[in-house]
C-alpha positions as CSV (number, residue, x, y, z in Angstrom):
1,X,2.3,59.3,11.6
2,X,3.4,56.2,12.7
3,X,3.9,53.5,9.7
4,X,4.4,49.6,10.5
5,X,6.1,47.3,8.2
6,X,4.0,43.8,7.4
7,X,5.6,41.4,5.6
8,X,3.9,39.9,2.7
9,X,2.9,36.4,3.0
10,X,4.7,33.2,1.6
11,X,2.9,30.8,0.0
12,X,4.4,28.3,2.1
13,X,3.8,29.9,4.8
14,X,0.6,30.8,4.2
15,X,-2.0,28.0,6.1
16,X,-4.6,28.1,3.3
17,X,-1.7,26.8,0.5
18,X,-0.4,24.4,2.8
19,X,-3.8,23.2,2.8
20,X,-4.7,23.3,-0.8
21,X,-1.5,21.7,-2.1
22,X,-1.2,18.4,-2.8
23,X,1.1,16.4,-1.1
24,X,3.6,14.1,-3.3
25,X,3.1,10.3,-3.6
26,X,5.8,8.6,-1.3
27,X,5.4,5.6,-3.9
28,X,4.3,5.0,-7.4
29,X,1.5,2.8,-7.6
30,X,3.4,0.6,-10.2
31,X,6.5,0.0,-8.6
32,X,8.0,-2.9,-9.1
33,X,10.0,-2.7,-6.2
34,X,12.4,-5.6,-7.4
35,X,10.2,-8.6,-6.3
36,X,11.0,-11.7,-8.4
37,X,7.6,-12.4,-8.9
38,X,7.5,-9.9,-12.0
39,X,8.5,-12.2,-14.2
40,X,5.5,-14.2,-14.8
41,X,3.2,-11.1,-14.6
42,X,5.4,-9.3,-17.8
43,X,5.3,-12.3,-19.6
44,X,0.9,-12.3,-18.8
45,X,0.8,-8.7,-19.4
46,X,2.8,-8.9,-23.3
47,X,0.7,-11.5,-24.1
48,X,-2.5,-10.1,-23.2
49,X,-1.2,-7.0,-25.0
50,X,-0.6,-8.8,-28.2
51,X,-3.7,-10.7,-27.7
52,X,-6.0,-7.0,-27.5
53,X,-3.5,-6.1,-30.8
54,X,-4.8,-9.3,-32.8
55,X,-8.7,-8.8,-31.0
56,X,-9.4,-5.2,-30.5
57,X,-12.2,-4.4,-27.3
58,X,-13.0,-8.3,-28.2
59,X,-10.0,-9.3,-26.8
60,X,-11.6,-10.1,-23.5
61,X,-14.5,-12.1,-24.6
62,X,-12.0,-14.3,-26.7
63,X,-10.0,-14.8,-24.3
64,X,-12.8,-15.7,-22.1
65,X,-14.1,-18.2,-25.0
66,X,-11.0,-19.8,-25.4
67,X,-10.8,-20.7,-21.5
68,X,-14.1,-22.1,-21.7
69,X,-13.2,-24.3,-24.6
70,X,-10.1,-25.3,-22.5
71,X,-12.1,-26.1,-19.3
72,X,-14.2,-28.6,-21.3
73,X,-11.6,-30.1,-22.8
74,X,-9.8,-30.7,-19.1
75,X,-6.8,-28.7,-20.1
76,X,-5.9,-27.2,-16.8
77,X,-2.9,-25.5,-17.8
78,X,-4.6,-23.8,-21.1
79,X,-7.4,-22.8,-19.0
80,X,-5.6,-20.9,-16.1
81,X,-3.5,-19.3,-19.0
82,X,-6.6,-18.1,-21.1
83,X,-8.0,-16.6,-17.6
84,X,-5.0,-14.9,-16.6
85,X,-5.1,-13.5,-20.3
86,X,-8.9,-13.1,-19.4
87,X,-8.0,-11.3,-16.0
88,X,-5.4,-8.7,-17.1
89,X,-8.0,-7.5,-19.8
90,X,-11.1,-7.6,-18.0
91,X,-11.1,-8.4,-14.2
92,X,-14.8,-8.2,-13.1
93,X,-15.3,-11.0,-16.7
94,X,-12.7,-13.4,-15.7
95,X,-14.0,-13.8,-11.9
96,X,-17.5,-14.6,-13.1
97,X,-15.9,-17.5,-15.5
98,X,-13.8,-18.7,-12.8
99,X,-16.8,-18.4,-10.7
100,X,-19.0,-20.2,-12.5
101,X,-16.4,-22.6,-13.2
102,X,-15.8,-23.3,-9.8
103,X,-19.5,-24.3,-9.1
């Protein structure tokens, strides 16, 4: 009787693994890649953070009052810095104030 060697299969080899793997992400999403523009987005993002650690889940909607407040009193500068505070906490609530806002 004859017998015939088969090799066992690789799992790299194999075309169902290579198929069910995933593949590694080239780039993390949140790389800062070295752009000088992260400045002013760290200096946003800490004080958004300390404004959530002061607020809690109201953090938002403060934030969102107190660039209404700033908008009627024709501060420019306090408004745009209560939406960006308003923006890095809740995105979809700071484009309907600056929406409305805009109108």
């Amino acid at each position: 009787m004859t017998l015939h060697f088969a090799a066992a299969r690789t799992s790299t080899r194999s075309p169902l693994a290579r198929a069910f793997t995933r593949r590694a992400i080239a780039r993390a999403a949140n790389d800062n890649s070295g752009s000088g523009d992260n400045q002013g987005h760290d200096v946003m993002l800490h004080s958004a953070l300390r404004h959530f650690a002061q607020h809690g889940m109201g953090a938002a909607r403060e934030a969102r009052s107190q660039a209404e407040q700033a908008f009627f009193a024709g501060d420019r500068q306090s408004y745009d810095w209560w939406l960006g505070i308003c923006r890095t906490l809740d995105r979809r609530m700071a484009e309907e104030l600056h929406r409305r806002r805009a109108d």
